[in-house]
C-alpha positions as CSV (number, residue, x, y, z in Angstrom):
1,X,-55.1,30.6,45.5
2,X,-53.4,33.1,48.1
3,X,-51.2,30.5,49.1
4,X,-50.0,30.0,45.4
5,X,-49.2,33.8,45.3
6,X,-47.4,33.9,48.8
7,X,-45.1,31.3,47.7
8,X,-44.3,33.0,44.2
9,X,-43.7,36.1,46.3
10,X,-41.2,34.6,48.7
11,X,-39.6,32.3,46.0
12,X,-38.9,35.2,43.8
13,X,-37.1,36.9,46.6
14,X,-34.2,35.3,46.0
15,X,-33.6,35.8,42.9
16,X,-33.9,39.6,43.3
17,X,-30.8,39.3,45.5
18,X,-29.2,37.1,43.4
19,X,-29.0,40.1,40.4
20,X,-28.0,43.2,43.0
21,X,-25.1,40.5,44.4
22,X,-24.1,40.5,40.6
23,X,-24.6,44.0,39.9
24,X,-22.6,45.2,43.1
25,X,-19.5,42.1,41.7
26,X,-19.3,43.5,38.3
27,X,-18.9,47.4,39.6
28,X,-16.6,46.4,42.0
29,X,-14.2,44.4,39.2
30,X,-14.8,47.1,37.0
31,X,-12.9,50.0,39.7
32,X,-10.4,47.0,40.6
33,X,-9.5,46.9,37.1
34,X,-9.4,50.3,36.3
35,X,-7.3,50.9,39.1
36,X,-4.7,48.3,38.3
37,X,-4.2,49.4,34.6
38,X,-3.9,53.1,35.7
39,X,-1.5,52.0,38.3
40,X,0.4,50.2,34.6
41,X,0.4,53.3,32.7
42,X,2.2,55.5,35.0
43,X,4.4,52.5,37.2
44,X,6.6,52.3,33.8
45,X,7.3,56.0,34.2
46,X,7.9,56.7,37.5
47,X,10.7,53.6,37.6
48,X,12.0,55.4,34.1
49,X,12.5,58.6,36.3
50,X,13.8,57.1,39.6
51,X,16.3,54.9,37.1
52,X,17.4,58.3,35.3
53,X,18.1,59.6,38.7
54,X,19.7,57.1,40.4
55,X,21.9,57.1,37.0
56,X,22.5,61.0,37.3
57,X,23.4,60.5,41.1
58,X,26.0,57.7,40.5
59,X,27.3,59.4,37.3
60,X,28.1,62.0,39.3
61,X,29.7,60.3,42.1
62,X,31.7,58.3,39.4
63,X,30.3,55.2,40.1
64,X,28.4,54.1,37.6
65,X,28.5,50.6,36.4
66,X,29.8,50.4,33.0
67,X,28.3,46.7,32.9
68,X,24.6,46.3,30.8
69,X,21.9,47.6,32.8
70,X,20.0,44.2,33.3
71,X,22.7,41.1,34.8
72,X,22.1,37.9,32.7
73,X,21.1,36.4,35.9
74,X,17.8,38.5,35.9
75,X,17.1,37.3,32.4
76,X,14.0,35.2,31.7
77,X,15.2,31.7,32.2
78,X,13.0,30.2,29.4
79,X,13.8,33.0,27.0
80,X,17.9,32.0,27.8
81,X,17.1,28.4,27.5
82,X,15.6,28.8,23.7
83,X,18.4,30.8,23.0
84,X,20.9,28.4,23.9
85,X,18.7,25.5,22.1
86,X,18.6,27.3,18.8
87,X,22.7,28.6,18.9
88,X,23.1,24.8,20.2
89,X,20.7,23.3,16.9
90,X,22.9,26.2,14.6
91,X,26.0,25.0,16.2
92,X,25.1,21.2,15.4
93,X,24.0,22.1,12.1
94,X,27.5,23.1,11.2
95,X,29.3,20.8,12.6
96,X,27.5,18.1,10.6
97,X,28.1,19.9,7.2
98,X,31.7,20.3,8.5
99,X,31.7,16.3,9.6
100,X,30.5,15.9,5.5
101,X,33.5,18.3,4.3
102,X,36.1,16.1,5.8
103,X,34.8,12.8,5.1
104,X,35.0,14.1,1.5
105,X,38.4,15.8,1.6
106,X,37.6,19.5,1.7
107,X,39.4,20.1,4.4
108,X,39.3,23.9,4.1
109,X,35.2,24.0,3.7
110,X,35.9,21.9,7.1
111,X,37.8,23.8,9.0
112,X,35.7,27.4,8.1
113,X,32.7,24.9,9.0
114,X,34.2,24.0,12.2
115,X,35.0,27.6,13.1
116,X,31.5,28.5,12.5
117,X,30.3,25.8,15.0
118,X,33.1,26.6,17.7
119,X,31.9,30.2,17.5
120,X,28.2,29.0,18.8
121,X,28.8,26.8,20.8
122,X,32.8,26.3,22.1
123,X,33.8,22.9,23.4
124,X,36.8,21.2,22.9
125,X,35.7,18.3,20.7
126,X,35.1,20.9,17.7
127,X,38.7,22.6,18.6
128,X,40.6,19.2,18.1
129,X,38.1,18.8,14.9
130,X,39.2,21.8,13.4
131,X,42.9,21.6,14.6
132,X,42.6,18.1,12.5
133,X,40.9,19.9,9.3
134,X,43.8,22.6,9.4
135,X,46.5,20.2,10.1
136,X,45.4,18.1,7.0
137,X,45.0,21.0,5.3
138,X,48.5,22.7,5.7
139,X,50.0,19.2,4.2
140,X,48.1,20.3,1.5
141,X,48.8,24.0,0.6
142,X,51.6,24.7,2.9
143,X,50.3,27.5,3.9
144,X,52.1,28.8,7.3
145,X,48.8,30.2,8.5
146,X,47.0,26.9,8.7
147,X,50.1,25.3,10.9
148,X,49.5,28.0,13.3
149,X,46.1,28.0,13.3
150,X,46.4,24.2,14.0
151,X,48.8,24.4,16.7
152,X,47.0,26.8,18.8
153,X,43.8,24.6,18.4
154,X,45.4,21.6,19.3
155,X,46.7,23.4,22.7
156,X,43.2,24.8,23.2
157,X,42.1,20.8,23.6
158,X,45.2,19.7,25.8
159,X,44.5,23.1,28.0
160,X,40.6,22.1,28.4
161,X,40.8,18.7,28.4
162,X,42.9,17.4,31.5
163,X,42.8,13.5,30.7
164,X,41.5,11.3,28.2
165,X,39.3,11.7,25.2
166,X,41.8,12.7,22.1
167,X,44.8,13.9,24.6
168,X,47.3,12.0,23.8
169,X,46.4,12.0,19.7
170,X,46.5,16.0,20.3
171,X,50.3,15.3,21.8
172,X,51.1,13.3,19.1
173,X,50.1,16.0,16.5
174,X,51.7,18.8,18.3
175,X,54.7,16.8,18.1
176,X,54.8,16.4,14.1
177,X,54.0,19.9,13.8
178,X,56.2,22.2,16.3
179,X,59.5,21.0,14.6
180,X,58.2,22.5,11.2
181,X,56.7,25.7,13.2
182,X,60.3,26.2,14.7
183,X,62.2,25.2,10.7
184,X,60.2,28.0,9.4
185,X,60.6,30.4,11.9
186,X,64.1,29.8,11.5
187,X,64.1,30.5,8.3
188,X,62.1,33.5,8.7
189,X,59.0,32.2,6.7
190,X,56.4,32.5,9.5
191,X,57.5,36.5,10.7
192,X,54.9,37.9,12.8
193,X,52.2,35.7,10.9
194,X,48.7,35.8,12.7
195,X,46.1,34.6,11.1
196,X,43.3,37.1,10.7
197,X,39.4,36.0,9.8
198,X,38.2,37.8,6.7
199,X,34.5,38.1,6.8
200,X,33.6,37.4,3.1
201,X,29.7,36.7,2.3
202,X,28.8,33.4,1.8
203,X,26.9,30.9,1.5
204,X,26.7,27.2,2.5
205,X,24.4,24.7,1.1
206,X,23.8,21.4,2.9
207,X,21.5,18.8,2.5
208,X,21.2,15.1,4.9
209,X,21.3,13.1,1.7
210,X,25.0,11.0,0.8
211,X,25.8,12.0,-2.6
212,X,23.9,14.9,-3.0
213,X,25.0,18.4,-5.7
214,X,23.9,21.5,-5.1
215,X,23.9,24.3,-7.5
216,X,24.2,28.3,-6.8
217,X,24.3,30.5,-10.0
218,X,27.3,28.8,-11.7
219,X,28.4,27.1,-9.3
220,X,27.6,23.6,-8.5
221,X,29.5,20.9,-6.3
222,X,28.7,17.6,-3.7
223,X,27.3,19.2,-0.5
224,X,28.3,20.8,1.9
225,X,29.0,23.1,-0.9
226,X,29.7,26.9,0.2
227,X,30.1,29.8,-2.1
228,X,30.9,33.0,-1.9
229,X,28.2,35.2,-3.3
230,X,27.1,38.6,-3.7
231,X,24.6,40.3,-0.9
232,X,20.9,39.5,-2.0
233,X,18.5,36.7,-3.0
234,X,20.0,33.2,-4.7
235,X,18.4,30.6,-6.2
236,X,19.7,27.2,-4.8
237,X,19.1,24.1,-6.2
238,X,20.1,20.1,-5.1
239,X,19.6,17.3,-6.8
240,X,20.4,13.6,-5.8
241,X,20.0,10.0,-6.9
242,X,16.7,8.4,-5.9
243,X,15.5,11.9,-4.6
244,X,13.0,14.6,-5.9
245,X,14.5,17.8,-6.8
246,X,14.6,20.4,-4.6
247,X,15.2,24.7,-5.1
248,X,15.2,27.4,-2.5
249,X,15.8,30.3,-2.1
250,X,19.2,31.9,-0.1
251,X,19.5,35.4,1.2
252,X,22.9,36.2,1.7
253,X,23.9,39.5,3.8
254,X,26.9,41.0,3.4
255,X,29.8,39.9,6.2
256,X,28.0,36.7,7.3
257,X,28.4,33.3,6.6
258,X,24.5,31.6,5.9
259,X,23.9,27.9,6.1
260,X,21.0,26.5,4.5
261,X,19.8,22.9,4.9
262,X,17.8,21.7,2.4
263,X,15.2,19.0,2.9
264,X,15.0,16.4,0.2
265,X,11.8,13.9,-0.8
266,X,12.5,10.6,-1.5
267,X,11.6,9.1,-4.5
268,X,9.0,5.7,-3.7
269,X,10.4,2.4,-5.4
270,X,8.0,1.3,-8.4
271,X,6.8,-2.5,-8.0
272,X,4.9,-4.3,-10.9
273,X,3.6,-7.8,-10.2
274,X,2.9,-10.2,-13.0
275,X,1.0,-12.9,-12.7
276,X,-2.7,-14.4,-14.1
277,X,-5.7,-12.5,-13.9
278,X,-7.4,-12.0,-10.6
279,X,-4.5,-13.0,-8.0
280,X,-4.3,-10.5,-4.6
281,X,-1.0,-9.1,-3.9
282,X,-0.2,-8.0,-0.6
283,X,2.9,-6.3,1.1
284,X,4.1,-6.6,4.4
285,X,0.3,-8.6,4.8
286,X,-1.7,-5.1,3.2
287,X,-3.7,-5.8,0.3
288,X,-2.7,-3.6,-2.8
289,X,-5.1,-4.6,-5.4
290,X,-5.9,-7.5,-8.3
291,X,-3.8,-8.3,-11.5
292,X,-3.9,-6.9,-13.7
293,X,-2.3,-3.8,-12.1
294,X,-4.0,-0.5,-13.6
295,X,0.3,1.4,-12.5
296,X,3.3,0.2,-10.5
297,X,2.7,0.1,-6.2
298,X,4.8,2.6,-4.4
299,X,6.9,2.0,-1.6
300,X,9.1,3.2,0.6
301,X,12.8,2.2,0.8
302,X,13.6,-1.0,2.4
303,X,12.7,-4.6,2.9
304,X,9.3,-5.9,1.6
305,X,7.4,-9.2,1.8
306,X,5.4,-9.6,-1.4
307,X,2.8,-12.3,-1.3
308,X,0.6,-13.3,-5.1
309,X,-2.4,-15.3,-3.7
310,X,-5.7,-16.8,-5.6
311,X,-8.5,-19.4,-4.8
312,X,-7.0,-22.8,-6.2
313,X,-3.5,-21.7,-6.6
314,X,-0.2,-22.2,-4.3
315,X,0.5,-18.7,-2.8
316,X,3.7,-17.2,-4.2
317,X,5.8,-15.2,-1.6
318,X,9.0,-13.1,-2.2
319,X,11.4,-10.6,-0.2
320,X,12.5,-7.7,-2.0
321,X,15.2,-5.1,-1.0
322,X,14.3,-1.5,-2.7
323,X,16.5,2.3,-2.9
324,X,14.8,5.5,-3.3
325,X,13.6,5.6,-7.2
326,X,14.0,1.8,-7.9
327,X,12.0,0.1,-10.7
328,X,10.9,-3.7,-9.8
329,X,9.5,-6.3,-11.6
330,X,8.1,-9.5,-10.3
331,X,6.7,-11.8,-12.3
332,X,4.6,-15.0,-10.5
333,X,3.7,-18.1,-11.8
334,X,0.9,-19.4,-9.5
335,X,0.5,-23.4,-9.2
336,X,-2.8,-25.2,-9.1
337,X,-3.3,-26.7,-5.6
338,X,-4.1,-30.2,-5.3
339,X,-7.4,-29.4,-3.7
340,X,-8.0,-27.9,-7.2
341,X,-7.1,-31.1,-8.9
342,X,-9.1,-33.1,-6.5
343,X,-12.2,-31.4,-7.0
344,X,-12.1,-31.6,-11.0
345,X,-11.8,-35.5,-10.2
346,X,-14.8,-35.3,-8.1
347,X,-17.1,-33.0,-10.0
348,X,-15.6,-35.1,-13.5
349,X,-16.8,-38.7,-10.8
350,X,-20.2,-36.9,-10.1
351,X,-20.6,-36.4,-14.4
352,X,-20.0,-40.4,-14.6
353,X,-22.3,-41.0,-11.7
354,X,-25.1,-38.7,-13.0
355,X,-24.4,-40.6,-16.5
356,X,-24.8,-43.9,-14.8
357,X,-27.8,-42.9,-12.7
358,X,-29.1,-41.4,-16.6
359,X,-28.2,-45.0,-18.3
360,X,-30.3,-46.9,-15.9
361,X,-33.1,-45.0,-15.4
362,X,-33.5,-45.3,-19.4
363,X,-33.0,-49.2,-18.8
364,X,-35.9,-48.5,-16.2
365,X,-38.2,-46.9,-18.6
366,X,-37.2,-49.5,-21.3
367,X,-38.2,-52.1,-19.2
368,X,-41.5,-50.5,-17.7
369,X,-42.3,-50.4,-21.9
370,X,-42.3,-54.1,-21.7
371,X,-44.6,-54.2,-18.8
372,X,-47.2,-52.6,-20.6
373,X,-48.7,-55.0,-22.3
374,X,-49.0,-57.5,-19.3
375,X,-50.6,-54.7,-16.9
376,X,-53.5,-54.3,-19.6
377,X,-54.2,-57.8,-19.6
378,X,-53.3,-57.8,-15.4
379,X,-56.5,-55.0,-15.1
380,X,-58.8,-57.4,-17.2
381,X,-57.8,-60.4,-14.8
382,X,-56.3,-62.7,-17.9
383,X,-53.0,-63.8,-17.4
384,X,-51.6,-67.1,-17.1
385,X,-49.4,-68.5,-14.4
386,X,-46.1,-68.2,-16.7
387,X,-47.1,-64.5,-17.4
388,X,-47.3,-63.7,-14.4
389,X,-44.2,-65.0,-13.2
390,X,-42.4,-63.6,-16.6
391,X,-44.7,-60.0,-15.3
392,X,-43.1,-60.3,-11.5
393,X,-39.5,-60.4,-13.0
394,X,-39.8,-57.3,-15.5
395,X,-41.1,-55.5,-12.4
396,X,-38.5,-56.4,-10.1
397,X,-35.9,-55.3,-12.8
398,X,-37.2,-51.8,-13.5
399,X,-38.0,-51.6,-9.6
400,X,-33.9,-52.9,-9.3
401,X,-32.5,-50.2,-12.0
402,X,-34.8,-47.2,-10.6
403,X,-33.4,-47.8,-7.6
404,X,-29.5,-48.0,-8.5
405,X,-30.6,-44.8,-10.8
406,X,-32.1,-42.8,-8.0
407,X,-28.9,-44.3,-5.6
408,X,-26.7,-43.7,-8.2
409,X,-28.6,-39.6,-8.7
410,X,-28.2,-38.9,-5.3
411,X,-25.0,-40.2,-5.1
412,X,-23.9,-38.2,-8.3
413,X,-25.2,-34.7,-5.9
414,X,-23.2,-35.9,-3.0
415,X,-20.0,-35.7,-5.0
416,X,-21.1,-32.4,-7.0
417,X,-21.9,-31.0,-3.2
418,X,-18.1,-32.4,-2.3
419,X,-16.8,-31.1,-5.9
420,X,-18.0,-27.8,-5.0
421,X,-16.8,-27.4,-1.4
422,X,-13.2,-28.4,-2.3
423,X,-13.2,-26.0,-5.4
424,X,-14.7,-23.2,-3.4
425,X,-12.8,-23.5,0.1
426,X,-9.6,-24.0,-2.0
427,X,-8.0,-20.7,-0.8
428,X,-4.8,-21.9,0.8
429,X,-3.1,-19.8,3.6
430,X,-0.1,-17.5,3.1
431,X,2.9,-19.0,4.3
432,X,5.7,-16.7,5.5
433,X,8.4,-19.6,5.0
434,X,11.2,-20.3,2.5
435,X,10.7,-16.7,1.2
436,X,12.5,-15.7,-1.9
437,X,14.8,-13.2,-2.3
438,X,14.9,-10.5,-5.1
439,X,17.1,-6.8,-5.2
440,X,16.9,-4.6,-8.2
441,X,18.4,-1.3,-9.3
442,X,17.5,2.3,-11.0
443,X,18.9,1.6,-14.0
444,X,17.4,-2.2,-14.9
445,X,14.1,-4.1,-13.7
446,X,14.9,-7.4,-11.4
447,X,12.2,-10.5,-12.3
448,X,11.4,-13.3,-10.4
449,X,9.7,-16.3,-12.1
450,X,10.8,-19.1,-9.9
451,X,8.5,-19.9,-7.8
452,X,8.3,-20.6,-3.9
453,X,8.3,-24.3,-2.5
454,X,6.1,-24.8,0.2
455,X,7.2,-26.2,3.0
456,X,6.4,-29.8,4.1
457,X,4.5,-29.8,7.3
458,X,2.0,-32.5,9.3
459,X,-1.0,-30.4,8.3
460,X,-3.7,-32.3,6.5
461,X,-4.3,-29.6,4.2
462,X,-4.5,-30.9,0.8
463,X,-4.7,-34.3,1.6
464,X,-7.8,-35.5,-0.1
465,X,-8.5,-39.5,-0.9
466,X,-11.4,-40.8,-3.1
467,X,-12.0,-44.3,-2.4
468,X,-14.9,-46.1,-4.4
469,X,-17.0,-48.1,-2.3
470,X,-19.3,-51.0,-4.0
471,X,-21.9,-52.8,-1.8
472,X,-24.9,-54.6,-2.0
473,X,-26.6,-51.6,-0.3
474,X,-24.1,-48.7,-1.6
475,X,-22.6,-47.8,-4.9
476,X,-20.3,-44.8,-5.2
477,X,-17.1,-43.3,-3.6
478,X,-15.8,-42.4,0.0
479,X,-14.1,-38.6,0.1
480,X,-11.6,-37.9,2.6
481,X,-10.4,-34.4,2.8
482,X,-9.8,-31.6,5.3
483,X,-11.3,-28.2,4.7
């Protein structure tokens, strides 16, 4: 017993040291940190005073720097990095609405476009851009301003860009257009002409679909579409073939060209399968369901391998093509294998067997009547020599016919058993060979009704041979098949 309570004594020693350790750690971190966050309230002001000063002291020695206080260089460099990602994303954002204006002919939405872009984000592959949207342009309208502003874009490329790229198409241009600059400064059309940017509020809409109209208060046009709008909220709206609707809402400020980009959902493609009750469909090897279909599958725009697949029938393939918003319509007509066909042969061979196993037990029972008699007199020890004989022959016969009845009975179960196995393994593979193709539209449904060959191959499958066999021993038929 004592030396129980010595041990408890010196094992709880330990443990007492263990809480002052952490009692004397958390006083000490609390002073530490008290110290550092009074050291963070008054750091901020005493640099704000010795940075007045020092500003004071050089203001008055005239040397102030009339730079911004903080170099770029001291910057945060991940701060400068977003920055430049986002004016980089705004930049490439433009200059793909811009890239839609020209491919459509609106050469002027273009080249503002392009001048938005080149404001973020200045390299020479958007000046010779929008030197070609202003060039195109001025053959349009004439108008002196857009010659200039061409001109001095196309030098801005052959100034930056020493050799290669679009050089020599830039000197080509130049040439075409500095004979008409110098014909209309001759004739005192151009003046002192300098083009000058008006800042007008607008707004641009753009969307990544082909095809696609926007619409902003009463004005509605193929994207990129920009109008110029009053300051405030505006309701925006795009539509486009094979795509869901889609509204937003545009703030414009006043001064400032705003791009938005409006996403756009795709319509699924509708696919309705015909065919007889029960068949799987699958696409692209998932299983969708069961005819009858309860609504049309969805999918997605593209290529599609449709397979139509039931026990005992050929499988029916097909390759469709759909667009955004597409209505399809396949109809299959499923072919009975030959397995199929076999086994109704067999199970329709076991119905004759069973029949013929039926006929001669009755000849059996028949015959055992007529033996009746002569076992009666047999128990009572009374029959003749010829009796007997003529008694020996009946009961070989209905011995002979029981026996082909019960041969012919189990026989007539083997070929049920086989009957059954062909019907019920009959569930041929899909083949991915001599595919059909089928492409539809939005406005009419496509059918297919022809149905797929299969292809010839030296697989056994569906080779099945019933051979009757007739021996003295046997009676009944040989099945050959592969399952």
């Amino acid at each position: 017993m004592t030396l129980s309570t010595t041990m408890s004594r010196r094992a709880g020693l330990p443990l007492v040291w263990v809480l002052v350790f952490i009692l004397v750690f958390v006083l000490v971190w609390s002073l530490c940190i008290g110290t550092a966050t009074a050291w963070a309230q008054t750091a901020p002001n005493a640099a704000a005073g010795t940075a007045a000063d020092g500003a004071a002291d050089a203001a008055a020695d005239g040397t102030a720097n009339a730079g911004p206080a903080t170099p770029l260089a001291q910057a945060d460099p991940d701060s400068r990095q977003r920055r430049g990602s986002e004016r980089r994303a705004e930049a490439e954002r433009f200059f793909r609405a811009a890239e839609q204006a020209y491919n459509s002919g609106q050469y002027s939405v273009a080249a503002e476009l392009f001048e938005e872009a080149y404001g973020l984000l200045p390299l020479p592959a958007i000046a010779f851009s929008m030197a070609q949207a202003y060039r195109l342009q001025y053959f349009i309208d004439r108008k002196p301003g857009n010659l200039v502003r061409a001109i001095d874009l196309y030098r801005t490329y052959i100034g930056e860009v020493d050799k290669g790229g679009r050089r020599d198409d830039a000197t080509a241009n130049l040439s075409q257009l500095e004979p008409i600059r110098l014909r209309l400064e001759a004739a005192g059309q151009l003046g002192d002409i300098r083009r000058r940017l008006q800042r007008r509020t607008q707004l641009m809409v753009t969307a990544q679909v082909e095809g696609a109209y926007a619409t902003v208060g009463d004005v509605s046009g193929e994207v990129p579409l920009v109008v110029e709008v009053e300051p405030g909220n505006h309701q925006v709206e795009v539509t486009a073939e094979g795509y869901f609707p889609a509204a937003e809402t545009a703030v414009a400020v006043k001064g400032q060209f705003i791009a938005i980009e409006v996403e756009m959902q795709a319509k699924p493609s509708e696919l309705t399968v015909r065919s007889e009750g029960g068949a799987r469909i699958a696409v692209n090897g998932r299983p969708l369901g069961r005819t009858p279909l309860a609504q049309p599958l969805e999918l997605s725009a593209g290529k599609h391998f449709v397979t139509v697949s039931k026990r005992g029938r050929n499988p029916w393939s097909t390759e469709i093509t759909s667009d955004n918003g597409e209505v399809l319509v396949l109809e299959a007509k499923l072919a009975v294998t030959t397995r199929r066909r076999a086994s109704y042969w067999v199970l329709a061979g076991a119905g004759v067997t069973l029949s013929a196993a039926a006929a001669f037990g009755a000849l059996a029972w028949d015959t055992d009547r007529d033996m009746a008699p002569y076992e009666e007199r047999l128990r009572d020890e009374s029959l003749y020599a010829d009796e007997y004989q003529r008694y020996q022959r009946l009961r070989d016969r209905r011995d002979t016919r029981l026996r082909l009845g019960y041969g012919l009975a189990g026989g007539s179960a083997a070929i049920a058993l086989i009957g059954g196995l062909l019907y019920w393994f009959d569930n041929p593979p899909v083949s991915g060979q001599n595919r059909a193709s089928v492409s539809g539209n939005a406005d009419a449904a496509s059918s297919v009704s022809e149905q797929v060959p299969r292809a010839r191959s030296s697989s056994p499958y569906g080779a099945t041979r019933i051979t009757p066999v007739i021996d003295r021993q046997v009676t009944g038929f040989a099945v050959t098949a592969c399952f």
